[in-house]
C-alpha positions in Angstrom: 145.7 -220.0 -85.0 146.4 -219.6 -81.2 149.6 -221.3 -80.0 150.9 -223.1 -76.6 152.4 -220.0 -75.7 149.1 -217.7 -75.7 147.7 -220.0 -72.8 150.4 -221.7 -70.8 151.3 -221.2 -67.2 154.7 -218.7 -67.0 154.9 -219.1 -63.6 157.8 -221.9 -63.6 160.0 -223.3 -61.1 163.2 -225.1 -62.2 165.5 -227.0 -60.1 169.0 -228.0 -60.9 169.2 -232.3 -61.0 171.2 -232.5 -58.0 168.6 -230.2 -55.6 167.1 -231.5 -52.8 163.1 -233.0 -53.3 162.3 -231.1 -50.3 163.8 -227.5 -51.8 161.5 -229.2 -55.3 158.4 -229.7 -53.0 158.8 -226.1 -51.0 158.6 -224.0 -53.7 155.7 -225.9 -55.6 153.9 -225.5 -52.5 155.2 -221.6 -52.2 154.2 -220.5 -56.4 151.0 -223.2 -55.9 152.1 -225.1 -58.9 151.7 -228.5 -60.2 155.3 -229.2 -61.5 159.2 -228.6 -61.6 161.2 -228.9 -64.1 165.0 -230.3 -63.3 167.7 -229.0 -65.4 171.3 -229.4 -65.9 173.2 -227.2 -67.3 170.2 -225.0 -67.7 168.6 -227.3 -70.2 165.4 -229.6 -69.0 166.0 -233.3 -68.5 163.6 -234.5 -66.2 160.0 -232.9 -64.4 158.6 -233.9 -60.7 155.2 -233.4 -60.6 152.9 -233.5 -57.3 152.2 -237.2 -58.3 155.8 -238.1 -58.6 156.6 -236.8 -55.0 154.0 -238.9 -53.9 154.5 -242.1 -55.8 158.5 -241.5 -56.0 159.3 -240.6 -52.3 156.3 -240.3 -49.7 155.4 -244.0 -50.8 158.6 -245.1 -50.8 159.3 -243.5 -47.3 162.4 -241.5 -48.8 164.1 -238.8 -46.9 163.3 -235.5 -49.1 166.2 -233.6 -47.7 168.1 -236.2 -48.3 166.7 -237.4 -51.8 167.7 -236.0 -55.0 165.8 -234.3 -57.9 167.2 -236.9 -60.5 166.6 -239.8 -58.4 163.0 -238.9 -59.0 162.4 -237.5 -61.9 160.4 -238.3 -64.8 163.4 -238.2 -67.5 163.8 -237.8 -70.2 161.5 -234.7 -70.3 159.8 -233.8 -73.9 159.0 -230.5 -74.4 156.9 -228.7 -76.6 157.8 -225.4 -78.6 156.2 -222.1 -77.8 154.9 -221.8 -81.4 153.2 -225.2 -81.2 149.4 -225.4 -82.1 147.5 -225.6 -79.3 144.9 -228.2 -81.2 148.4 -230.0 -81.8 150.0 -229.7 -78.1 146.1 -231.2 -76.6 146.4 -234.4 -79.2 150.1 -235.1 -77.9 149.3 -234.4 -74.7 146.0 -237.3 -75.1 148.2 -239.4 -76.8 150.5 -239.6 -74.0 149.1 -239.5 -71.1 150.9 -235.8 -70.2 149.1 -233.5 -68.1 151.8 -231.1 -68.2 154.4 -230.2 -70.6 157.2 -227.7 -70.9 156.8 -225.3 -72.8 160.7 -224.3 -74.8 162.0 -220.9 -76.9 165.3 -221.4 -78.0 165.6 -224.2 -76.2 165.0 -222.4 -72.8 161.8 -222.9 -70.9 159.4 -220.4 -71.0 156.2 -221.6 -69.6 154.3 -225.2 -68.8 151.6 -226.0 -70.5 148.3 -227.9 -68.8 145.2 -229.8 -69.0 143.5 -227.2 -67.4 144.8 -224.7 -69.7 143.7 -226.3 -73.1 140.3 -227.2 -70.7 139.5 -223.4 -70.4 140.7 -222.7 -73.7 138.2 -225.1 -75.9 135.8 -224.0 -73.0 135.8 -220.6 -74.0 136.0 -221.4 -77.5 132.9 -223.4 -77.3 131.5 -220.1 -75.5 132.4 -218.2 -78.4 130.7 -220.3 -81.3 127.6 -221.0 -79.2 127.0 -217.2 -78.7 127.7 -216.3 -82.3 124.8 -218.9 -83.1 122.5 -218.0 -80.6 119.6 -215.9 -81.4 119.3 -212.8 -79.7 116.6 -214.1 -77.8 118.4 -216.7 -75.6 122.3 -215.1 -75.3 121.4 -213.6 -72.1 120.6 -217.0 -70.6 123.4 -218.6 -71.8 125.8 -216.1 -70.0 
């Protein structure tokens, strides 16, 4: 069975808590990612997502270079270990809400784990079983 860690995103970008939103909200826009994930003492305890700087400090009219990563922050964050199931991760990620999670080995982030990850996974598993069950006849339409 395929794990969290066989599809998640390993591009990450980390911020300390008490870094700027406007250093945050640079480098998502730099490495073109979703999320960051705000440490201390180089463990995770919160995330800012795209939404969050929106709802958190556009809406509010804050000053990013003057706002803090923890003032912001989705806290506490959970986290999901790289050996989780990915069937498992996509029903706690349902159940919650979470579009993203964190993705941990040893305690140490390794990765973040999406919807649109687990989307193209069960896309291409569905690929996979259709194919197998396909006559000869219609697989070449199907691809």
């Amino acid at each position: 069975m395929e794990t969290v860690k066989d599809i998640m995103n390993k591009k990450v970008v980390h911020f300390n808590e008490n870094s700027y939103v406007h250093n945050v909200a640079q480098a998502l826009g730099k490495i073109d990612v979703g999320c960051a994930i705000i440490t201390r003492n180089k463990k995770p305890v919160g995330i800012i997502t795209e939404r969050d700087l929106v709802k958190r400090v556009i809406a509010k009219n804050l000053d990013p270079k003057k706002t803090k990563a923890k003032n912001v922050m989705t806290s506490p964050v959970e986290v999901l270990d790289q050996s989780t199931n990915i069937y498992y991760a996509s029903k706690i990620m349902r159940g919650k809400g979470f579009k993203r999670y964190p993705v941990v080995k040893d305690h140490a982030i390794i990765g973040v784990i999406t919807q649109e990850n687990l989307i193209d996974y069960f896309t291409e598993q569905r690929k996979k079983f259709v194919l197998k069950h396909l006559s000869k006849k219609f697989r070449k339409h199907y691809l």
